[in-house]
C-alpha positions in Angstrom: -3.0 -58.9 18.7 -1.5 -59.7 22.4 0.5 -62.2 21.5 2.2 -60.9 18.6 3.2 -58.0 20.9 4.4 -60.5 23.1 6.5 -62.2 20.6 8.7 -58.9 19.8 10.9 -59.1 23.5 14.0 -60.6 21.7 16.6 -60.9 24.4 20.2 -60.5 23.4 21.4 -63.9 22.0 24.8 -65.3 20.6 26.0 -67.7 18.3 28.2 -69.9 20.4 29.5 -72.4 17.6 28.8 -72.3 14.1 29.8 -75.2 11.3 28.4 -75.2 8.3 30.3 -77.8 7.0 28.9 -80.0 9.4 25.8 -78.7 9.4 26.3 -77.8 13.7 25.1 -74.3 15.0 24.5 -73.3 18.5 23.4 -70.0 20.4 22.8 -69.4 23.7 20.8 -66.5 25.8 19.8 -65.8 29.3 15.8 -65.1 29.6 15.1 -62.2 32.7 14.8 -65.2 35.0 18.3 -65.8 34.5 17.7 -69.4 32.9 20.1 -70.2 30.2 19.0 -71.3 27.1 20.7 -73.6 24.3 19.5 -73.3 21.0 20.9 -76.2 18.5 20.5 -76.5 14.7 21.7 -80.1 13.8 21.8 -81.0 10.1 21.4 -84.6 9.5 20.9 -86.5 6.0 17.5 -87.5 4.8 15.9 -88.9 1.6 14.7 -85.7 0.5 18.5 -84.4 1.5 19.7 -82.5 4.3 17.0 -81.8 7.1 17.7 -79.4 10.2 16.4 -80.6 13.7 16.0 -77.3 15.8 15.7 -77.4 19.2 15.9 -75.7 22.1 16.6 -76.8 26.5 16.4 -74.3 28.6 17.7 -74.8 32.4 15.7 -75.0 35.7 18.6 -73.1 37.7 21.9 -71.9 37.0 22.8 -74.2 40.4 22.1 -77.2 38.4 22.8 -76.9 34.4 22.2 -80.4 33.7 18.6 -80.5 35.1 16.5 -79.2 31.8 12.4 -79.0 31.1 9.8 -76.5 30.7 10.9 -73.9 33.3 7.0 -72.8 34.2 8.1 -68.7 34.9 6.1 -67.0 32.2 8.7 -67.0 29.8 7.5 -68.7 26.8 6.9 -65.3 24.9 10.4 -63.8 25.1 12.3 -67.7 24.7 9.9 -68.2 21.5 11.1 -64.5 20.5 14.5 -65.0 20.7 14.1 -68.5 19.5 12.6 -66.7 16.0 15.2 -64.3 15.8 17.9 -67.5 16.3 16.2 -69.1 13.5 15.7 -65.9 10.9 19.7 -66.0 11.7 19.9 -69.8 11.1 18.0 -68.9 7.8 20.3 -66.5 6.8 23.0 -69.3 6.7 20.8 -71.8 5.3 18.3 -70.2 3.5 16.7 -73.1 1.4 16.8 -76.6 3.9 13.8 -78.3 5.2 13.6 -77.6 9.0 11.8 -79.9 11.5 11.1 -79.7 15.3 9.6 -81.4 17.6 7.2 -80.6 20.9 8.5 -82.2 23.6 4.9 -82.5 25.4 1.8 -82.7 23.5 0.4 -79.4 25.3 3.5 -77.5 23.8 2.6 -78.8 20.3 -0.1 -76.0 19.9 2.1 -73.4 21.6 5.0 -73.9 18.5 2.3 -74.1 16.0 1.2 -70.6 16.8 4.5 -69.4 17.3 5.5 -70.9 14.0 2.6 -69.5 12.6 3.8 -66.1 13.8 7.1 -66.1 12.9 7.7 -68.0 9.8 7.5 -66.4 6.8 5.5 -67.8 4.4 6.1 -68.0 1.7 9.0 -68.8 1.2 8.3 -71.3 3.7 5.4 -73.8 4.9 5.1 -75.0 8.0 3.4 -78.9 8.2 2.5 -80.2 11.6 2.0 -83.9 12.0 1.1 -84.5 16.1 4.4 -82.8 17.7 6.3 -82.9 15.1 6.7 -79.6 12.8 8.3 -79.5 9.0 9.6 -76.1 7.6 9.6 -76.1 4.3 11.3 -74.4 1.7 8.6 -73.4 -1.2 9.9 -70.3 -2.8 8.1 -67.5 -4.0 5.4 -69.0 -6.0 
């Protein structure tokens, strides 16, 4: 039960640039390490329609902004809190698209399929994983 206490620190968080039109959103937050994070929502069309690519960079330093990776403070549970919250806002927007993200490093993989498993609701939604890459689904209330 550890880590889903861990998953409730939600940092405060913005939306920096929202179109729907275009299917573009963007937030931003600063974890307690003062590393800022970018959270992007990019809608691109698919054969099964519009699909969402959600992801996330978070900077080493505030000295260099374009240097980004896994920033190896501790952090993970309150980024992958906020990162929820981002996307129950995201979901608010768009509440029936398909969803996909991707692990950058195959040991991150199982860390976003427990947080996925922790913070998306299913149903409405299912979460697939194929290697490190993750589907959110839209199933309804069946």
């Amino acid at each position: 039960m550890r880590l889903l206490v861990l998953f409730k620190k939600v940092l405060p968080w913005e939306w920096t640039h929202i179109d729907a039109r275009d299917g573009d959103y963007q937030a931003e937050f600063m974890t307690s390490n003062k590393q800022r994070v970018s959270v992007l929502v990019q809608g691109h069309t698919a054969p099964e329609g519009t699909v969402y690519e959600f992801s996330f960079d978070t900077d080493t330093s505030l000295t260099d902004p374009d240097k980004e990776s896994i920033t190896g403070k501790g952090e993970q549970y309150e980024i992958f809190s906020t990162v929820g919250e981002i996307y129950d806002s995201f979901r608010e927007y768009e509440p029936s698209v398909t969803v996909s993200m991707s692990a950058a490093e195959s040991n991150r993989a199982s860390l976003y399929n427990r947080m996925l498993s922790k913070l998306v609701k299913q149903p409405p939604y299912k979460v697939e994983r194929r290697g490190n890459d993750f589907r959110i689904t839209y199933v309804g209330n069946n």
